[in-house]
C-alpha positions in Angstrom: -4.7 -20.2 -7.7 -3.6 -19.9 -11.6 -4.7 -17.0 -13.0 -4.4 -16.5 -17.0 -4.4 -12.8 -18.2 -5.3 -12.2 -21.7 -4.9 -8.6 -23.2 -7.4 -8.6 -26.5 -7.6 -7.2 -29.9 -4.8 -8.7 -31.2 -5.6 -11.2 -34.7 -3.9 -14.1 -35.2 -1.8 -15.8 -37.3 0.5 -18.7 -38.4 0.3 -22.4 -37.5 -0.5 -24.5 -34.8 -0.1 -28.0 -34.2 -2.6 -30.3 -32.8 -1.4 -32.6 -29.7 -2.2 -36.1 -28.6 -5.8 -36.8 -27.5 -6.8 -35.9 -23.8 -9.3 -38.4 -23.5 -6.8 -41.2 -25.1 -4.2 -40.1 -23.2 -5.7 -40.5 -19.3 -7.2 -43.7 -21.0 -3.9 -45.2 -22.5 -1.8 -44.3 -19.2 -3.7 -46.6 -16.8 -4.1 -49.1 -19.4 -0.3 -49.2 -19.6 -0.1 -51.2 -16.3 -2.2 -54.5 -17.4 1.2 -54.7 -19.5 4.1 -57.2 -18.5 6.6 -55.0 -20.0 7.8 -51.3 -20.3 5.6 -49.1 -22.1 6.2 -45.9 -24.3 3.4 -43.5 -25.7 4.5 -40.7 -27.9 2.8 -37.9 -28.9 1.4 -37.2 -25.2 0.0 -33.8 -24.3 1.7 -31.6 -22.4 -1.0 -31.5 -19.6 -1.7 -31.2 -16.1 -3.7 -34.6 -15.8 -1.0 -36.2 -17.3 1.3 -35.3 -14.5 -1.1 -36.0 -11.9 -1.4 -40.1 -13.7 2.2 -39.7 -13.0 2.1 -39.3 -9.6 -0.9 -41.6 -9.2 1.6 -44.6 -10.9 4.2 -43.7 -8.7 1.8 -44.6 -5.5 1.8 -48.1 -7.0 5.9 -48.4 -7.8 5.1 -47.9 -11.2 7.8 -45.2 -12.6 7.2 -42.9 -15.6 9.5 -40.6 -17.8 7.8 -37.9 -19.5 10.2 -36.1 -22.0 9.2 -34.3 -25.5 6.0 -35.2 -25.1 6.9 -38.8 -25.0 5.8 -40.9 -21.5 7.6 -44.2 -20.9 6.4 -46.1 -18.2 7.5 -49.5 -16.6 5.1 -51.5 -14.8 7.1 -54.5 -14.1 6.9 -54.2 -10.3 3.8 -52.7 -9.8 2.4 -52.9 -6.3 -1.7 -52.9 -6.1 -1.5 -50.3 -3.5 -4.9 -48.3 -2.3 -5.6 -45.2 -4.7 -5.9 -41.8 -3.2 -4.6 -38.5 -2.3 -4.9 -35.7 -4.1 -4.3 -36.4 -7.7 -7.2 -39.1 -7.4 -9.3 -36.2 -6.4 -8.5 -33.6 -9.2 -8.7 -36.1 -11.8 -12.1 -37.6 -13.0 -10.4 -40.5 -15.6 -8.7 -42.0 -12.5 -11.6 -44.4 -12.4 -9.7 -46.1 -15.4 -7.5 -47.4 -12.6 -10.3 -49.2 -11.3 -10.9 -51.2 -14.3 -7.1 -51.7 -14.8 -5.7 -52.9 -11.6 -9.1 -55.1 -11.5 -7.9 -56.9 -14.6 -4.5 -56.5 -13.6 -5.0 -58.3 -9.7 -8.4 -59.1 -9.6 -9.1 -56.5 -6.7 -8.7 -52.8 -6.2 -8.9 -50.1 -3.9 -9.8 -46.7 -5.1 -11.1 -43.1 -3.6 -14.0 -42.0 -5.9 -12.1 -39.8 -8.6 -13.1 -36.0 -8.8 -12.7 -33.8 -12.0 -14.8 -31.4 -13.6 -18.0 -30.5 -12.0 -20.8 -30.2 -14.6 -23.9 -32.2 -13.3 -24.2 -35.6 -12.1 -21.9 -38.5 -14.2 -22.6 -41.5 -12.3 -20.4 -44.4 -12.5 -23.2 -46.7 -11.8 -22.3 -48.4 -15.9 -19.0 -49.1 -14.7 -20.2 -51.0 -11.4 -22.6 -53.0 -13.5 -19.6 -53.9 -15.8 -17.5 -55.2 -13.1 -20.0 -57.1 -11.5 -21.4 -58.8 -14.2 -17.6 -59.5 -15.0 -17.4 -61.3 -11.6 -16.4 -58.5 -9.3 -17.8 -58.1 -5.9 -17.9 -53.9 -5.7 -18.4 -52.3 -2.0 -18.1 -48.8 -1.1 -17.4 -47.2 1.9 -16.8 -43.7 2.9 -16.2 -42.7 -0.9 -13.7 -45.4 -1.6 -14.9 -47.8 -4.0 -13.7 -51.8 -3.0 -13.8 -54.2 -6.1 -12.4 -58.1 -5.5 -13.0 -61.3 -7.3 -11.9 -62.9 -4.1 -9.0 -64.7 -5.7 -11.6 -66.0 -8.4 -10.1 -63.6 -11.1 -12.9 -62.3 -13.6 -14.9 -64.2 -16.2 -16.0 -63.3 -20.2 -20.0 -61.9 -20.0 -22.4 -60.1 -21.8 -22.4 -56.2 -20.9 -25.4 -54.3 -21.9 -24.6 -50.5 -21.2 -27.7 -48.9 -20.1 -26.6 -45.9 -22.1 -23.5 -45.0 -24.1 -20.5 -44.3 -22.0 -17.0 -43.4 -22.8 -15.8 -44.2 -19.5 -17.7 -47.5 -19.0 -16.8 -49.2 -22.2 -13.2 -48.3 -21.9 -13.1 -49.9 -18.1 -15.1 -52.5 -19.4 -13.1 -53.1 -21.9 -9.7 -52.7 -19.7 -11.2 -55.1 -16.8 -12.1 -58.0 -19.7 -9.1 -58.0 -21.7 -7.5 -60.7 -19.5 -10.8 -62.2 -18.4 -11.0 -66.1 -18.6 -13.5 -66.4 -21.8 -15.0 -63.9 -24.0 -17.0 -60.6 -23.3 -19.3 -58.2 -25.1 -20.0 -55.0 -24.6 -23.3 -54.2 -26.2 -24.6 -50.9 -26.5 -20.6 -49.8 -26.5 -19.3 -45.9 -27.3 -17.8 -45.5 -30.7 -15.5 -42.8 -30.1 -12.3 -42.2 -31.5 -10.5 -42.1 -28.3 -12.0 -45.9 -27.9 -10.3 -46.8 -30.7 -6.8 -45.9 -30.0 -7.3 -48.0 -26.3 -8.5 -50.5 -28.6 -5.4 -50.3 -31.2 -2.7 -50.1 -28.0 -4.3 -53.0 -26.3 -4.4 -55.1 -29.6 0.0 -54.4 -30.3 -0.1 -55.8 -26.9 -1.3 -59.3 -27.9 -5.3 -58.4 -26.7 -7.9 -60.4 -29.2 -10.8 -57.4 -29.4 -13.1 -56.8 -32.4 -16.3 -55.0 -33.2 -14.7 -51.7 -32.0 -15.8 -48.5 -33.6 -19.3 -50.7 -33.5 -21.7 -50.6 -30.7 -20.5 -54.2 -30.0 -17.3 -55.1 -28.9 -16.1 -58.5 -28.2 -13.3 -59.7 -26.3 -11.5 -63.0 -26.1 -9.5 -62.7 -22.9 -5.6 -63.4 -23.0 -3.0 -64.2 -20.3 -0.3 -61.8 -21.1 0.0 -58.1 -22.7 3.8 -57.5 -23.8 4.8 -54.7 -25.8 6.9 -54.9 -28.8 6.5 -50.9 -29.9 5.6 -47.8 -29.0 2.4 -46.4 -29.5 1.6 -42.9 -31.0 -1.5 -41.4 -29.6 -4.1 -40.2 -32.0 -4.7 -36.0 -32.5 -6.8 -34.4 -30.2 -10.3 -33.5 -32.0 -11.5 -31.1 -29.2 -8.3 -28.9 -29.2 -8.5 -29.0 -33.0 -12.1 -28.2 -32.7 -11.1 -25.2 -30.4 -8.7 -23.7 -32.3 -10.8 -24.2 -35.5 -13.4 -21.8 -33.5 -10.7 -19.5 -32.2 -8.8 -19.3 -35.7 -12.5 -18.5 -37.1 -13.5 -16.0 -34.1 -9.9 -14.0 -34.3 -7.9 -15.0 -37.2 -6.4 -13.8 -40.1 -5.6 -17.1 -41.6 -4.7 -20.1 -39.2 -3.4 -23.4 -40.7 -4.4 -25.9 -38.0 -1.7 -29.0 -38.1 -2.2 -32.9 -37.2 -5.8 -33.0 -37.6 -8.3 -36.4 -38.4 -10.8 -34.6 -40.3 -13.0 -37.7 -40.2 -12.8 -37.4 -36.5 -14.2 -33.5 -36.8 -16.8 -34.4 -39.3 -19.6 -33.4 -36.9 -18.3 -30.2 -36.1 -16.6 -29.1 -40.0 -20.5 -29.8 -40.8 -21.6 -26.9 -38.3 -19.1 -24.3 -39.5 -20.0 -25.3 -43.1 -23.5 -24.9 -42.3 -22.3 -21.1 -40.6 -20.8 -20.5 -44.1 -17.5 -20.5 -42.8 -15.3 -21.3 -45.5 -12.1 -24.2 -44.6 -9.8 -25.2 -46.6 -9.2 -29.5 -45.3 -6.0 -31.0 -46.0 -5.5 -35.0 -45.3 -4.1 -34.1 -41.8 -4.3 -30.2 -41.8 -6.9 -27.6 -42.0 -6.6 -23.8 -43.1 -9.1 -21.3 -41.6 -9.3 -17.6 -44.0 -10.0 -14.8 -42.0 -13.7 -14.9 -41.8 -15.9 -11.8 -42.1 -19.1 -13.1 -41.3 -21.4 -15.9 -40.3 -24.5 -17.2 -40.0 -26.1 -18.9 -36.9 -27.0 -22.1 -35.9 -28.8 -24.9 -33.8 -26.7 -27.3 -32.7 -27.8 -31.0 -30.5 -24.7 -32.8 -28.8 -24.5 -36.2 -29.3 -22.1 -39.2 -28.8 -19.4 -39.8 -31.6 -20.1 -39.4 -34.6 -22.4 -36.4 -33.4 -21.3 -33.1 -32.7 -19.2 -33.6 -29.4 -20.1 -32.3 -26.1 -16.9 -31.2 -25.3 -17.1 -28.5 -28.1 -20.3 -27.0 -27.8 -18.6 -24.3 -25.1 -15.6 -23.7 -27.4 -17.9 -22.8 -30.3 -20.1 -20.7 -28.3 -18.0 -17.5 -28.3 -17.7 -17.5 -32.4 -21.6 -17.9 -32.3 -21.6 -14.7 -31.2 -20.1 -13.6 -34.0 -22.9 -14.7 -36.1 -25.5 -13.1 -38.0 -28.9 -14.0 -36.1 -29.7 -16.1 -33.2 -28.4 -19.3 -32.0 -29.2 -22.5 -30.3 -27.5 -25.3 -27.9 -28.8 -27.8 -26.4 -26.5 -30.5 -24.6 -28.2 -34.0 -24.3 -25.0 -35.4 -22.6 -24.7 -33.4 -20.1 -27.3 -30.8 -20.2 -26.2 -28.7 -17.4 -23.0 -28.1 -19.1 -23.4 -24.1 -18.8 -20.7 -22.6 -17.0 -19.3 -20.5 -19.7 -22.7 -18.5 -20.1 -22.3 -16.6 -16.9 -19.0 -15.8 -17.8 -19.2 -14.3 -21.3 -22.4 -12.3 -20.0 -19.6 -10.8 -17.4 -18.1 -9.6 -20.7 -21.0 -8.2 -22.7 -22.4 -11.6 -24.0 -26.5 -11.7 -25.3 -26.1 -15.2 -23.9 -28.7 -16.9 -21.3 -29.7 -20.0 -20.3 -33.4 -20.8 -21.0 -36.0 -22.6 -18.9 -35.7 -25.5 -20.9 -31.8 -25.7 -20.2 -30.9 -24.6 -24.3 -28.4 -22.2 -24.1 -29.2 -19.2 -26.4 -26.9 -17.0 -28.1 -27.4 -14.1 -29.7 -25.6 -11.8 -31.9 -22.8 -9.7 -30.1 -20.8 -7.0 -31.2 -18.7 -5.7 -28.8 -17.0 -7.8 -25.5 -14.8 -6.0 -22.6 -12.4 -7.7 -21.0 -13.7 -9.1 -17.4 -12.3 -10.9 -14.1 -14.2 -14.3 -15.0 -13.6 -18.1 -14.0 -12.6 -21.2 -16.2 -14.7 -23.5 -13.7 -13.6 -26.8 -15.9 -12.0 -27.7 -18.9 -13.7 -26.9 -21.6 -15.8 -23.7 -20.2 -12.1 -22.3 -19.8 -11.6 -22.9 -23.2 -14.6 -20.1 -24.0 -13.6 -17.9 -21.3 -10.0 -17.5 -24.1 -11.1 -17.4 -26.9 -13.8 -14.5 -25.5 -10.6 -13.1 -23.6 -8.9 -12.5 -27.4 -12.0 -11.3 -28.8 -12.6 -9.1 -26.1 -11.3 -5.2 -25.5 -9.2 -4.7 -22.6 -7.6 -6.9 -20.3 -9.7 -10.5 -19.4 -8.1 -11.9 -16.3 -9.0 -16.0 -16.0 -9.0 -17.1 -12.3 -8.7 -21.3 -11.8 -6.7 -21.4 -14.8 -5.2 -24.9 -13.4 -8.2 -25.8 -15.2 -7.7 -25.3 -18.8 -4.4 -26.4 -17.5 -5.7 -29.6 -17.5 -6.4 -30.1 -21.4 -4.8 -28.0 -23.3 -1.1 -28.9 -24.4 1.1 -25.7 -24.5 -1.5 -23.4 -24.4 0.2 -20.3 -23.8 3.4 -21.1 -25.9 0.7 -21.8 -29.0 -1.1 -18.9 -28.2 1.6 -16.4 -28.1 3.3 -18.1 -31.6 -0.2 -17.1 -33.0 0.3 -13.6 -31.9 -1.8 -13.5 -28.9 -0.5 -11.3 -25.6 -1.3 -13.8 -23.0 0.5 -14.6 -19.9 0.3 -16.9 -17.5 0.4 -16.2 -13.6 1.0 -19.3 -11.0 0.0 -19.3 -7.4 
């Protein structure tokens, strides 16, 4: 098991530079294969999901060449081989191969994707999608079955029950070469959504509406590439160093930023009376010497992003006062909380599932977990605000979405190390 070791008390310093977006990137890769030609992405993270897409394309003959962080992958001769195996299993945004090889084929096999584990996300919008698209969808012994019977798929009207990432995007990847045209009503606005959007429309797709919550799509025979396609910034690593440059810093300028894209969050730290100073595509965080606290409500895009309410939480308790999260995505996203109260944290989880923090002065470094993604993402920053030594067991985790982590770390003065199993 990966194990990051973080020795605290050091303040940071210098630059950092933002990578592409996770959640465009495990979005973009699958949507590569509904093309007819090669493919190239650049500005691709550096991650562990990213290598495990890899191996999941080269299951289906699909080869891939992942080199300064740009991916070029040829689907030419794809075979529509049954999904599974182990990278399926670590690897929640593997569903997007559902929706991909269903447009692609018209029938898929796939072993129901794993990931992080953070309460219940049902895939139930993304069966209703498929269905209504034409699909018949079966599932057997956690392998989901999806077939047209040779029918191939047909435009409809898709009403998402609630707003999903993951649903519009495999909505949108099984329509694009639909016979006739499909909406998507009640459709996420994300940034990431856009980018799939933008990649799929250089490709020759006729989509519109998106960034709306309706998207329409006129379904086309062929996707060809004629250029390669740079992956936005990644908002939720901006956001996390934004909190760790505000937490530990003595003046961070945070590089290839979308400020739009942050607006949410850059609200909450103005409203903490942390001063930034926002370029067009950079952001510069002064040391910061206090800060107020704050009640913050996830919400889909353009609200303040799930994904970001655990790398916040750490500089919260660096704030004058008490405050408040509550998570309506997913609201038994909590992990972190036992793990910063290993170090010293006034932190608790209240009846009501609102995570409370509370002014803390002083953290020691702890033997903690980074149970997924983003709660890992805490567990550092509270590791280099910490005194002592912070050891981070099932570090494959942040692994997972954080490009370069250690080698941007250490440039910023931080004494982290790495240790693999």
């Amino acid at each position: 098991m990966n194990e990051m070791i973080i020795h605290g008390g050091n303040r940071l310093s210098g630059e950092v530079t933002i990578g592409g977006a996770k959640n465009s990137t495990v979005a973009l890769i699958p949507a590569a294969i509904l093309a007819d030609t090669p493919v190239k992405f650049l500005m691709v993270p550096d991650i562990l999901d990213v290598h495990n897409l890899m191996v999941i394309l080269e299951s289906m003959n699909v080869p891939s060449e992942f080199v300064h962080r740009n991916i070029t992958i040829d689907p030419t001769h794809i075979k529509d081989n049954k999904l599974s195996g182990k990278a399926i299993a670590s690897l929640r945004a593997s569903y997007y191969f559902m929706g991909a090889l269903l447009g692609k084929f018209g029938h898929a096999t796939v072993n129901l994707p794993g990931g992080d584990s953070f309460g219940p996300r049902p895939i139930d919008q993304h069966i209703k999608a498929f269905r209504s698209l034409g699909a018949t969808v079966t599932e057997n012994n956690g392998c989901i079955h999806l077939t047209t019977h040779g029918k191939g798929l047909h435009g409809a009207r898709i009403h998402l029950a609630m707003v999903s990432v993951g649903a519009t995007i495999n909505s949108l990847l099984a329509a694009v070469k639909a016979h006739g045209t499909t909406v998507i009503e009640n459709a996420a606005k994300e940034p990431e959504i856009i980018d799939v959007v933008n990649f799929l429309k250089e490709m020759g797709a006729h989509i519109s509406g998106e960034g709306t919550h309706t998207i329409t799509i006129h379904g086309v025979k062929s996707l060809r590439t004629t250029k390669p396609h740079r992956i936005i910034p990644d908002r939720i690593e901006a956001g996390t160093y934004l909190s760790m440059a505000a937490a530990v810093g003595d003046g961070i300028l945070i590089k290839n930023v979308i400020p739009d894209h942050l607006q949410s969050f850059l609200d909450k730290l103005h409203e903490m009376e942390i001063k930034l100073k926002i370029g067009k595509d950079q952001i510069y965080v002064p040391k910061i010497t206090h800060c107020k606290g704050v009640k913050i409500t996830t919400h889909p895009f353009p609200g303040f992003a799930t994904d970001l309410q655990q790398p916040i939480t750490p500089l919260l308790l660096k704030a004058d006062g008490q405050s408040v999260i509550r998570d309506t995505i997913y609201p038994h996203r909590n992990k972190h909380v036992a793990q910063l109260a290993k170090m010293g944290a006034n932190i608790h989880v209240n009846k009501q599932g609102l995570i409370i923090i509370n002014h803390t002065d002083h953290l020691t470094g702890a033997h903690i977990e980074a149970d997924e993604i983003r709660a890992g993402a805490a567990d550092v920053i509270a590791g280099l605000m910490a005194h002592g030594t912070t050891v981070i067991s099932k570090a494959g985790n942040i692994l997972r979405g954080y490009d370069n982590i250690i080698g941007k770390l250490t440039n910023l003065n931080a004494n982290v190390e790495l240790v693999r199993e």
